[in-house]
C-alpha positions as CSV (number, residue, x, y, z in Angstrom):
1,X,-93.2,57.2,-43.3
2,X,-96.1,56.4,-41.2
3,X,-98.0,53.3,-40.7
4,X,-101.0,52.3,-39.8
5,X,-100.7,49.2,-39.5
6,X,-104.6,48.2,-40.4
7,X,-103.9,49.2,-43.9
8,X,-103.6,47.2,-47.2
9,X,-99.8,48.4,-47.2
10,X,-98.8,46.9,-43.9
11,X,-100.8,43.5,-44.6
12,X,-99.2,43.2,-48.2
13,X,-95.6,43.0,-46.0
14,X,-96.6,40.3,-43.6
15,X,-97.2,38.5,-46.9
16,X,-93.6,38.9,-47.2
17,X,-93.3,37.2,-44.0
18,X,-92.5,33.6,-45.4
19,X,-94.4,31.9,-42.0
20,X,-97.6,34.1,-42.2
21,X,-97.7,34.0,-46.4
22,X,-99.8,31.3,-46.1
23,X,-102.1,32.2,-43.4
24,X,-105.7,33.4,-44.6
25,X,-106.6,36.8,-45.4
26,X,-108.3,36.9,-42.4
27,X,-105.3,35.7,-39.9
28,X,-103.2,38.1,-41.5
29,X,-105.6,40.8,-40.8
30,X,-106.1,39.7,-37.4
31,X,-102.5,40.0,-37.0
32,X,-102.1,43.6,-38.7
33,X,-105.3,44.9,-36.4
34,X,-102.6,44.1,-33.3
35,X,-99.8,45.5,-34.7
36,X,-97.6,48.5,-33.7
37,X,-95.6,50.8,-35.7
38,X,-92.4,51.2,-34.1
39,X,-89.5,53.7,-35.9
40,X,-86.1,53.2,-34.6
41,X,-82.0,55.0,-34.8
42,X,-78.7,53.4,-36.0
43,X,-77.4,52.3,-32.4
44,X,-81.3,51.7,-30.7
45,X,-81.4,48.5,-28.7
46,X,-84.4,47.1,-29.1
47,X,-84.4,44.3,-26.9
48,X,-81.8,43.1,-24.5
49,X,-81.3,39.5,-23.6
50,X,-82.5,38.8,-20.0
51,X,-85.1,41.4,-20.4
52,X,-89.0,40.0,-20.0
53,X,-90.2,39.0,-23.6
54,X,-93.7,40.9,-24.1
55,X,-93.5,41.7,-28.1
56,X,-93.1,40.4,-31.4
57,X,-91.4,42.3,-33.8
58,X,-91.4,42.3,-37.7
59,X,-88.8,44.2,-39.8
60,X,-90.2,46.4,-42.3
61,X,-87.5,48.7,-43.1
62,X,-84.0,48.6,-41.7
63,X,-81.0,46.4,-40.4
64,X,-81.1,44.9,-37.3
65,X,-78.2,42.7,-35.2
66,X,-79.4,40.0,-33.0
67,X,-76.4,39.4,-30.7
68,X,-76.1,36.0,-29.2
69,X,-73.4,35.0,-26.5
70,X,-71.3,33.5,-29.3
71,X,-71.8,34.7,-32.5
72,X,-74.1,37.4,-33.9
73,X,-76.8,37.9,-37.4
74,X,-78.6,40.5,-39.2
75,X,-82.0,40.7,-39.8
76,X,-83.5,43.1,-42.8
77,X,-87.6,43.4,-44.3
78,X,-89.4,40.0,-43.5
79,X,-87.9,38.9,-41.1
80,X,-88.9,38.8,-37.3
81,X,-87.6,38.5,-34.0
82,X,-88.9,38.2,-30.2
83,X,-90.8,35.0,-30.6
84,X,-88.3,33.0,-28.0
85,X,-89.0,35.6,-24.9
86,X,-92.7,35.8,-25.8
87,X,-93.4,32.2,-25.8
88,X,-90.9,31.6,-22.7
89,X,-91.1,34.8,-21.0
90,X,-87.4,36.2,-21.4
91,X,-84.9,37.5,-24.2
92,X,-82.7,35.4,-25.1
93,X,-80.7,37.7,-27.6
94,X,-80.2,41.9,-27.4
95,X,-81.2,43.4,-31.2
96,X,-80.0,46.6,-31.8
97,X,-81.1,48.6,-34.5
98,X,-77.7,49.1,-37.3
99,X,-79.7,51.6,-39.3
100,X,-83.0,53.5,-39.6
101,X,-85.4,51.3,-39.2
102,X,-89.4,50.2,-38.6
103,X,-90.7,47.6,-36.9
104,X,-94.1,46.3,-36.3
105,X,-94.5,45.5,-33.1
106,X,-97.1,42.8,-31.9
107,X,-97.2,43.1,-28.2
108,X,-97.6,39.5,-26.4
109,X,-101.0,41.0,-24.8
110,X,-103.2,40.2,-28.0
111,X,-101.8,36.3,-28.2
112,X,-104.5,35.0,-26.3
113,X,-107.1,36.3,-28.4
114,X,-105.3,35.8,-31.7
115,X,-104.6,32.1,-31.0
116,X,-108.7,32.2,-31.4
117,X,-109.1,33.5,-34.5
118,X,-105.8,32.2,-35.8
119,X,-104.7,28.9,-34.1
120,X,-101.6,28.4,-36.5
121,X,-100.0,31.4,-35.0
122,X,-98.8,29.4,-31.7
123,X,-97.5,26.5,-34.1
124,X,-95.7,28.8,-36.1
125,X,-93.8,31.0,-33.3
126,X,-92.9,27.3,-32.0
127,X,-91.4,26.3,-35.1
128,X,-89.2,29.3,-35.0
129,X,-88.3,29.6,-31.1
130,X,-87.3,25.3,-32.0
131,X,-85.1,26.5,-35.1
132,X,-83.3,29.3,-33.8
133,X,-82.5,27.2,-30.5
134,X,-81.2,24.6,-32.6
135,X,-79.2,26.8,-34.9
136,X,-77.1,28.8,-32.4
């Protein structure tokens, strides 16, 4: 299936999101406007820790495993990873794809100028980065 990820479609999921479901239809198109269709293989690595963090990714479809240096997760359909290495500049976790899978993909480029016509957005990758660091 392809995106586009302008369409109603793809901003109906990032209301699945539980940290953008309350943004304004207009942050949330913002968002989907930036966004990146990205289809991915059992076994892909999408990111690998150490690596420089330029993207934002949102599950769509699939199952993804975000391995940490002790223990490892899986992510599945509204969920979203990357937000550590984009606000701080470098993965902290490798995710590798364990099925067939799509991602949007926000790269860190647009930031800037969706921090002006959605402010939250910085608060809310913060919030994140902070509770994953504290979890693990």
């Amino acid at each position: 299936m392809s995106l586009d990820p302008t369409t109603p479609d793809v901003r109906r999921l990032l209301t699945r999101v539980p940290q953008l479901a309350q943004a304004s239809f207009e942050a949330r198109d913002a968002v989907a406007a930036c966004l990146r269709a990205r289809r991915t293989v059992p076994g892909e690595m999408v990111i690998s820790i150490g690596a420089p963090g330029d993207s934002l990714y949102f599950v769509v479809e699939g199952e993804f495993e975000v391995t940490l240096s002790d223990h490892s997760l899986t992510l599945g359909p509204g969920d979203f990873f990357g937000e550590i290495g984009l606000l701080y500049g470098e993965r902290t976790a490798t995710v590798t794809s364990l099925s067939q899978g799509l991602l949007l993909t926000l790269p860190g480029e647009y930031l800037p100028r969706l921090r002006g016509v959605f402010p939250g957005i910085q608060a809310i990758l913060e919030k994140a980065a902070s509770e994953r660091i504290q979890h693990r």
